[in-house]
GULUM-908746 format. One record per residue (C-alpha): residue in three letters; x negated, y negated, z. Coordinates in nm, 2 decimals, m for minus. Each point is the difference from the previous one (the first is absolute). Layout:
// residues N
<drenba code="ala" east="X" north="Y" up="Z"/>
...
//
This chain:
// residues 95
<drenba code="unk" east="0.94" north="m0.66" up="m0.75"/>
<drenba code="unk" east="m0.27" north="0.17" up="m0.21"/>
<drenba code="unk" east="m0.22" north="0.23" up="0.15"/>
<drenba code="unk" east="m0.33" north="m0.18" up="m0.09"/>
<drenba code="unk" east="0.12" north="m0.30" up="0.06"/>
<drenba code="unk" east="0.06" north="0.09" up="0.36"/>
<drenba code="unk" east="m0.32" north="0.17" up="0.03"/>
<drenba code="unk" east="m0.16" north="m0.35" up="m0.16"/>
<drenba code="unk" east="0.03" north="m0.14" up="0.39"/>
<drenba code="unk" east="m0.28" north="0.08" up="0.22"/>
<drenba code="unk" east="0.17" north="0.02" up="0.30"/>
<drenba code="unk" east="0.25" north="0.26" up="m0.15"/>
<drenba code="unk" east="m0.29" north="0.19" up="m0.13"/>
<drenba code="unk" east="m0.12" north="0.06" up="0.33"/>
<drenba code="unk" east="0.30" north="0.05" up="0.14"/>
<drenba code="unk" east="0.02" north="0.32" up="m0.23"/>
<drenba code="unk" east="m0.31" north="0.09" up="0.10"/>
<drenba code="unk" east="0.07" north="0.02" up="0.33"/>
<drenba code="unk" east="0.33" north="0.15" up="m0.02"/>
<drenba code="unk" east="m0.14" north="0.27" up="m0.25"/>
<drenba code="unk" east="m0.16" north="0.13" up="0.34"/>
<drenba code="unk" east="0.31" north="0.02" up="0.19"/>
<drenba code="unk" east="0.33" north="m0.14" up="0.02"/>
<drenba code="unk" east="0.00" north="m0.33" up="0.21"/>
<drenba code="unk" east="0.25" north="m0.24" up="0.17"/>
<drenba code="unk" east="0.05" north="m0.37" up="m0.14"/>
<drenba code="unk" east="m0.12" north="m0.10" up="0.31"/>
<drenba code="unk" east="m0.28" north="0.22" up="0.02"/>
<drenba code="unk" east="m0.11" north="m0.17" up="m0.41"/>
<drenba code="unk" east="0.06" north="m0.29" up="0.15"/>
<drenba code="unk" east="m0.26" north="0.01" up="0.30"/>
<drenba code="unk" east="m0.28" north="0.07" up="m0.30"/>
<drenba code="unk" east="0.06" north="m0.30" up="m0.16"/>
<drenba code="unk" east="m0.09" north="m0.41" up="0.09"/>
<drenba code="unk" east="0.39" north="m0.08" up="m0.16"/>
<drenba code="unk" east="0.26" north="m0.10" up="0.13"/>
<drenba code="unk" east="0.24" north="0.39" up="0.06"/>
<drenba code="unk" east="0.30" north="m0.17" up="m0.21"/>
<drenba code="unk" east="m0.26" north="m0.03" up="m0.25"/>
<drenba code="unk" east="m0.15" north="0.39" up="0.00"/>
<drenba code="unk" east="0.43" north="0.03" up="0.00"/>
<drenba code="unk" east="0.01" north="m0.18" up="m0.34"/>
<drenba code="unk" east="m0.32" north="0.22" up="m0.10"/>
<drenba code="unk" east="0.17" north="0.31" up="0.02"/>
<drenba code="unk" east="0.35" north="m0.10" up="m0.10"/>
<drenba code="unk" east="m0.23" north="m0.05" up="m0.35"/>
<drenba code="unk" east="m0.14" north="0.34" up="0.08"/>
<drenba code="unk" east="0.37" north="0.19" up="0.04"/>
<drenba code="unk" east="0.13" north="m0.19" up="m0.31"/>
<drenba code="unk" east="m0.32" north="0.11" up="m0.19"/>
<drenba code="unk" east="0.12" north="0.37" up="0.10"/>
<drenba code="unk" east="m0.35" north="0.07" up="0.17"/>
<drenba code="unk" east="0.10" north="0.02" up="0.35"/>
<drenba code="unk" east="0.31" north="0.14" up="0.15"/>
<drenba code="unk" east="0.11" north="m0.07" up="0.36"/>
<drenba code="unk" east="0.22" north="0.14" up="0.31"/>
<drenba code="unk" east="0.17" north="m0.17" up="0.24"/>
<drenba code="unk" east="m0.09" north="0.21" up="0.37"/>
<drenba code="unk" east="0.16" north="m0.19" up="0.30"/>
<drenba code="unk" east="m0.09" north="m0.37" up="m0.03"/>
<drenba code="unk" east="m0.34" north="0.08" up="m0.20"/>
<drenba code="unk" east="m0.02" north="0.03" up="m0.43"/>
<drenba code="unk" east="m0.26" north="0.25" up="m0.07"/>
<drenba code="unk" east="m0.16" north="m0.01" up="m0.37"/>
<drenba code="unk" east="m0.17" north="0.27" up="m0.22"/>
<drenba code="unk" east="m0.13" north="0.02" up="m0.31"/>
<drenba code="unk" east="0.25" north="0.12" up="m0.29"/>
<drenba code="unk" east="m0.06" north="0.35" up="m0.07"/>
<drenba code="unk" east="0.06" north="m0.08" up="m0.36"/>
<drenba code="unk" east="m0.25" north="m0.29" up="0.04"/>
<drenba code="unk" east="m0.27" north="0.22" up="0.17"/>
<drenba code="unk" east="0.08" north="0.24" up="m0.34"/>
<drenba code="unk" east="m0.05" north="m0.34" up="m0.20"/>
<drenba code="unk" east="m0.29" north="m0.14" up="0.17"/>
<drenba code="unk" east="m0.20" north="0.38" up="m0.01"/>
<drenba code="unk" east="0.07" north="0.01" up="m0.35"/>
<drenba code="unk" east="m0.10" north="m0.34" up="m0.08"/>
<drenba code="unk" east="m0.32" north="0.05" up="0.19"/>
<drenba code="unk" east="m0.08" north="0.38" up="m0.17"/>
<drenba code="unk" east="0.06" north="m0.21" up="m0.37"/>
<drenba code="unk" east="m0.22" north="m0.26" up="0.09"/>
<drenba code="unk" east="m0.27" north="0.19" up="0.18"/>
<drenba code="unk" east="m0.04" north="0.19" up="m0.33"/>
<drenba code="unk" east="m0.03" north="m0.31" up="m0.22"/>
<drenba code="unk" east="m0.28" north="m0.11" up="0.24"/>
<drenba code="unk" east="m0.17" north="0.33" up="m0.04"/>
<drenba code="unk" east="0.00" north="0.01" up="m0.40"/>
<drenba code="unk" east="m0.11" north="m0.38" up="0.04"/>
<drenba code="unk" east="m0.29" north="0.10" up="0.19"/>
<drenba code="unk" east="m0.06" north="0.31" up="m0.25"/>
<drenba code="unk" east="m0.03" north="m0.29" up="m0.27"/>
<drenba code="unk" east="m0.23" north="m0.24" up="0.18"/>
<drenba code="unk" east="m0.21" north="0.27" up="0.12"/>
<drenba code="unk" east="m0.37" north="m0.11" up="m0.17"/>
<drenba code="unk" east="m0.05" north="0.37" up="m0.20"/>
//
């Protein structure tokens, strides 16, 4: 799955979000959410396949975390587009 389109889902969004605090249980995601749990399930199958979140079996629980190399991604993506916004505001700046 791509990467953006995985991140076009709201739900997966904030799932990111909230997992680029600290690492989480499914069952934990799923109590944040008004879905069904097989659904958030589905969610972050899409999320694994897209490569942003990686997760480890402990006992009877799956804990997900972000990527590293998709925290890497997602800081550079945001550094390239927080300068664009800046030299956008530098030209819409009234002189």
């Amino acid at each position: 799955m791509d990467v953006f389109a995985a991140l076009g889902d709201p739900t997966r969004r904030h799932i990111i979000e909230m997992l680029a605090r600290h690492e989480l249980s499914a069952s934990r995601i799923g109590d944040k959410f008004p879905v069904s749990h097989s659904a958030i399930s589905q969610h972050l199958r899409v999320l694994r396949e897209a490569k942003l979140v990686d997760m480890e079996k402990k006992a009877q629980k799956r804990i997900y975390k972000i990527n590293p190399k998709a925290k890497d991604w997602i800081k550079k993506m945001m550094q390239l587009w927080n300068e664009r916004f800046d030299r956008l505001d530098k030209i819409l700046k009234p002189a």
